[in-house]
C-alpha positions in Angstrom: 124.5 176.3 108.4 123.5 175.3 104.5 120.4 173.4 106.0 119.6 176.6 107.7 119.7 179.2 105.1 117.7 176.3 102.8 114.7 176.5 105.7 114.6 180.3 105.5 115.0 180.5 101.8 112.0 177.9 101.6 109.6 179.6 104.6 108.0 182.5 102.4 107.5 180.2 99.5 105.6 177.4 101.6 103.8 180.4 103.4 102.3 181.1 100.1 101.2 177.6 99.5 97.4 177.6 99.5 95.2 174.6 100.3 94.1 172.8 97.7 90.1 172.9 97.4 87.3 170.9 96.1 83.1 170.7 96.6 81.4 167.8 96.4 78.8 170.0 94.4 78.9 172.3 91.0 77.1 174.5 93.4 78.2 176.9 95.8 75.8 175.4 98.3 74.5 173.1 98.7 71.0 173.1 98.4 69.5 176.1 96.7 68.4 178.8 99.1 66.6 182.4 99.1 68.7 185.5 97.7 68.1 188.8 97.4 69.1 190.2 94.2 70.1 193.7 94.5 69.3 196.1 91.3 69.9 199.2 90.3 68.0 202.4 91.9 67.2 200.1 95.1 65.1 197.7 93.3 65.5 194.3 94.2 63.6 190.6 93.9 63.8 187.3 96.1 64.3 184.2 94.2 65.2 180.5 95.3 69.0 181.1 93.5 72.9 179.4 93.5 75.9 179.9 92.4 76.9 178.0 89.6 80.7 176.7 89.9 81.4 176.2 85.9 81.3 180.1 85.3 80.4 181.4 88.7 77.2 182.5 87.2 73.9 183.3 88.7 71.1 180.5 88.6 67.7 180.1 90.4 64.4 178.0 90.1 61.7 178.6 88.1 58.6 176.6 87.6 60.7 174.2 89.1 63.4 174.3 86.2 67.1 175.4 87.1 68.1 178.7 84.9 70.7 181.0 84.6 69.9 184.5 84.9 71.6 187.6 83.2 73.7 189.4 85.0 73.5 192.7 83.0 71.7 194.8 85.6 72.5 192.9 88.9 74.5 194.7 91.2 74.9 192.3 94.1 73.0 189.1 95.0 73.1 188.6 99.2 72.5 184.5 100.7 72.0 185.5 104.4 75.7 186.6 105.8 76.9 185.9 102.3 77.1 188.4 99.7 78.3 188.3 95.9 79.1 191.3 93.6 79.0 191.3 89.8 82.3 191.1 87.7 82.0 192.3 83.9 78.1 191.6 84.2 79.2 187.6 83.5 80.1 186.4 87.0 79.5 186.9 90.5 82.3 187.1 93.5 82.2 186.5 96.6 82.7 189.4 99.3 86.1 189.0 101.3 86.6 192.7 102.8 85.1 196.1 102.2 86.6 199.5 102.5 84.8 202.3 102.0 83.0 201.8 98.3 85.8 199.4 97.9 85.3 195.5 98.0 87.7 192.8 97.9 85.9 189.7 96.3 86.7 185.7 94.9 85.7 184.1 92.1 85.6 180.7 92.3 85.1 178.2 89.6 86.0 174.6 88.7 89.0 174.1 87.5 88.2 172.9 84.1 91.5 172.4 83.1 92.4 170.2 85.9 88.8 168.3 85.8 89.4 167.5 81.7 93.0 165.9 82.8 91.1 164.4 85.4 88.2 162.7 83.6 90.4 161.9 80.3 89.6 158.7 79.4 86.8 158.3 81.4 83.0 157.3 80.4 80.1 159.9 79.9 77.7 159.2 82.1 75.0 161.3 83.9 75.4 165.3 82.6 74.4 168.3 84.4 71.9 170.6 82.1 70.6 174.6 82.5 68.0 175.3 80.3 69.6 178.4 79.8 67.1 181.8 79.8 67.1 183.2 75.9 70.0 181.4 75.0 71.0 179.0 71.7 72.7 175.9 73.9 72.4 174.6 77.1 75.9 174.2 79.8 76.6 170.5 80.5 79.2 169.0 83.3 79.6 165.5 84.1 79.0 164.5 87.5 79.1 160.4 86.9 82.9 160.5 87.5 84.1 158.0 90.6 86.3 160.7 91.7 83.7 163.5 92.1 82.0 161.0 94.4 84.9 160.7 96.6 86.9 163.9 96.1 85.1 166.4 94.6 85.3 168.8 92.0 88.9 171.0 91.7 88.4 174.7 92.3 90.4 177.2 91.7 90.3 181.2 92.8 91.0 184.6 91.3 90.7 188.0 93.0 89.4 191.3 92.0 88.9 194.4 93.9 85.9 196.5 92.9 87.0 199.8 92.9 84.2 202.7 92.8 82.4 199.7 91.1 85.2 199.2 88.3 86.5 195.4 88.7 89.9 195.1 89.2 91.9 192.0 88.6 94.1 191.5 91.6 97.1 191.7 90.0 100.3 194.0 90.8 100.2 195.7 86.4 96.5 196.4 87.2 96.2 197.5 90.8 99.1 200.0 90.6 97.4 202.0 87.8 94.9 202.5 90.9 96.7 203.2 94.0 97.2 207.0 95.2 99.9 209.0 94.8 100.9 209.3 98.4 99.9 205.6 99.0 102.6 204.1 96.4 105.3 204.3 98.9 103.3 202.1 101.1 102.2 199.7 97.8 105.7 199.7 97.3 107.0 198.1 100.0 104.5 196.2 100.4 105.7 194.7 96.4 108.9 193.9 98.6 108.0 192.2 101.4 108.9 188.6 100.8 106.3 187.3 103.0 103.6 189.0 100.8 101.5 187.4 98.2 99.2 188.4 95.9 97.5 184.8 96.5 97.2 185.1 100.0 93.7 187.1 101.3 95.1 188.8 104.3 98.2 190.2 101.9 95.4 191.3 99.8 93.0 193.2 102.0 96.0 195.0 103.2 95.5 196.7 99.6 92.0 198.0 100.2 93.8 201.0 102.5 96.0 202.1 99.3 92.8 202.3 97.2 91.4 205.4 96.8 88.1 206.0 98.9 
């Protein structure tokens, strides 16, 4: 009966468990490919562009040189069936659901944390470089590390909701301020449900209905 109750006590909290993830590549593809760049008043441009895994950031070729491009007045950059939305004009993230004008996006970097524990001790060796448009230093990542051979780099996710184009860190404090009135029953119980998680994607696009439209 104690072996029992320890199962169901443990189920929600290994439900919540998410996959560890890695990329062979401080890119989000892996070979750079055309995007549309969406600006505002339905201007857009077509560059040869990727997403940069450090910062999530924005980076295409030019002249045959990899740069990072300012975010400031990018609204959304598409790759085919894959779209990315600005965050604070620094970052892009990825599209997971949309409702309405509402979007449900992931941010995914390298876990530089996690990488410095895991390189401690280890040798420079070859370094990744952007020349970096109008700005005083340029980004560098090692990628000479055995281990990025083998397992590749260790990412980690955050979610935001974009919310009449406010971003919204998916986080209970900071969604609540945005649900409606007659929806915070619902947001509520939802708060409640054990099998719930604010780290799981389908919990979260459950939220999208709550937001206002």
């Amino acid at each position: 009966m104690m072996l029992l109750a320890l199962l169901m006590f443990s189920l929600p909290a290994m439900a919540q468990l998410t996959e560890e993830v890695r990329s062979e590549s401080v890119f989000y593809f892996k070979n750079f490919k055309k995007a549309k760049i969406i600006q505002p008043f339905g201007r857009f441009v077509e560059v040869e562009a990727n997403v940069f895994l450090k910062d999530a950031s924005l980076c295409f070729i030019e002249n045959d040189t990899v740069k990072k491009a300012f975010l400031d007045k990018v609204i959304a950059v598409q790759f085919d069936s894959v779209e990315f939305r600005t965050i604070d004009k620094r970052m892009l993230g990825e599209v997971i659901a949309i409702k309405g004008y509402n979007y449900l996006v992931r941010v995914r970097t390298v876990d530089m944390e996690r990488y410095a524990e895991e390189t401690e001790g280890s040798e420079n060796g070859a370094y990744f470089e952007f020349d970096g448009i109008g700005r005083a230093s340029s980004e560098f990542i090692d990628l000479d590390s055995e281990i990025y051979r083998k397992e590749g780099f260790p990412l980690k996710d955050k979610y935001y909701f974009i919310v009449k184009g406010r971003p919204v860190v998916a986080s209970e404090s900071y969604v609540r301020r945005e649900i409606n009135t007659w929806s915070m029953d619902r947001f509520k119980t939802l708060m409640n449900d054990r099998w719930w998680s604010w780290r799981d994607e389908e919990s979260l696009i459950m939220l999208l209905e709550l937001l206002p439209k």
